[in-house]
C-alpha positions in Angstrom: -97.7 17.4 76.0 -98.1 16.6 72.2 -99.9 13.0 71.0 -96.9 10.6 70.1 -99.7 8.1 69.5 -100.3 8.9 66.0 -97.5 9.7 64.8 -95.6 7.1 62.6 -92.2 6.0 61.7 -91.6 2.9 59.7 -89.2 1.7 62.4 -92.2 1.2 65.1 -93.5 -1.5 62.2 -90.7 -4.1 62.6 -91.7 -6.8 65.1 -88.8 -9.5 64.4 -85.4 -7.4 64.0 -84.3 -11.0 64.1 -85.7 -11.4 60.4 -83.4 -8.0 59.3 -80.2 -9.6 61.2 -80.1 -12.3 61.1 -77.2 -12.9 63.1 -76.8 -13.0 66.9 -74.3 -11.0 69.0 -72.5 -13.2 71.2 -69.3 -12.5 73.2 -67.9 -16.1 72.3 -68.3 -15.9 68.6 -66.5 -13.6 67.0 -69.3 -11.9 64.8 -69.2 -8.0 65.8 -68.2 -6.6 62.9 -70.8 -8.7 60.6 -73.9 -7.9 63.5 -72.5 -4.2 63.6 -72.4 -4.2 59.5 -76.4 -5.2 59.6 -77.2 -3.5 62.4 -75.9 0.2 60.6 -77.7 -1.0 57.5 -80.8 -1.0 59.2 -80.2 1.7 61.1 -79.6 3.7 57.9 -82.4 2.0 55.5 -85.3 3.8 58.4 -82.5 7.2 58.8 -82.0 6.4 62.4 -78.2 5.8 62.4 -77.9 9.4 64.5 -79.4 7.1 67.9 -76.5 4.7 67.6 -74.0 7.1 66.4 -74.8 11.2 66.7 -73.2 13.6 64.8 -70.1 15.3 65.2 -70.0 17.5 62.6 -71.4 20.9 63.3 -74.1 21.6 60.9 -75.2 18.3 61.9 -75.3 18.2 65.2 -77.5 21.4 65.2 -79.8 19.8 63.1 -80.1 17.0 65.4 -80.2 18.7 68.3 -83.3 20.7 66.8 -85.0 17.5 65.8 -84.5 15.8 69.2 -86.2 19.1 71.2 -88.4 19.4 68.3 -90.2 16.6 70.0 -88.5 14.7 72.8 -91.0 12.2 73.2 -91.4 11.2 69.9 -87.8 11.0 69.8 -87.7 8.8 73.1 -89.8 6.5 71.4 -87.6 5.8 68.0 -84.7 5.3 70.7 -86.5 2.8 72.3 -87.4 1.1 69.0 -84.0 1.0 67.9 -82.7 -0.2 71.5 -84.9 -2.8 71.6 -83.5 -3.8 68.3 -80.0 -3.9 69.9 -81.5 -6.2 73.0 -83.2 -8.6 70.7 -80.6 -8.9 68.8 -78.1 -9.9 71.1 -77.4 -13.0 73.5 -78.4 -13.5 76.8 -75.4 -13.2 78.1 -74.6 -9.9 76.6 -77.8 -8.2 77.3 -77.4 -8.9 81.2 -74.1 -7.0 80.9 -75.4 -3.8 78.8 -79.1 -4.1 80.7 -79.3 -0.6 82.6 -82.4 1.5 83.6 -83.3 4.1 81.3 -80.2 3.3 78.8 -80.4 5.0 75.1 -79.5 3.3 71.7 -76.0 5.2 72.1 -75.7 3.8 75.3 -76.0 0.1 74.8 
C-alpha cells in the first residue's frame, strides 16, 4: 500500500470552493449552465476535468486509465476532493437527491 499522505496536489489546498464559485446550484433557479461554466474552469485550472468528464478518445483514455491504476488511492483521493467540491457547491435540496454511498465526481 503506497503513502498517499505526502503526496500533494494543489486541489487538496482549497477549503472554500464557495470562494472559486461563487454561485450556488439550485433546482429552482435556473443557473446550471453558469455553476457548470465555473465548475469546468476549475476543474481544468488544477487538470482534473477527466473525474467529472473522462475521456473518450483513445489515446486518452489509455492514458487515463494508466494514471488511475498507476495509483488508485491517490486517485480516490482527488475524486473525493473534487466531489466534495460538487456537494459544497450545491443546495441542500440537490445534494439529498445526488447523496449516494461511495459516489465518484462522474457520478454526482
Amino acid at each position: 500500500m503506497t503513502d498517499n499522505t505526502s503526496k500533494y496536489h494543489p486541489a487538496l489546498t482549497i477549503t472554500n470552493v464557495k470562494s472559486l464559485i461563487p454561485i450556488t446550484l439550485d433546482a429552482n433557479h435556473g443557473m446550471y449552465h453558469s455553476w457548470a461554466a465555473l465548475f469546468k474552469v476549475l476543474c481544468r485550472v488544477h487538470d482534473l476535468t477527466h473525474y467529472i468528464i473522462p475521456p473518450t478518445e483513445a489515446p486518452e483514455l489509455t492514458a487515463y486509465q494508466a494514471s488511475k491504476s498507476a495509483d488508485l488511492a491517490f486517485w480516490k483521493r482527488l475524486d473525493a476532493a473534487v466531489l466534495n467540491w460538487i456537494y459544497s457547491s450545491i443546495s441542500p435540496d440537490l445534494l439529498s437527491v445526488i447523496l449516494l454511498k461511495d459516489d465518484t465526481a462522474h457520478g454526482a
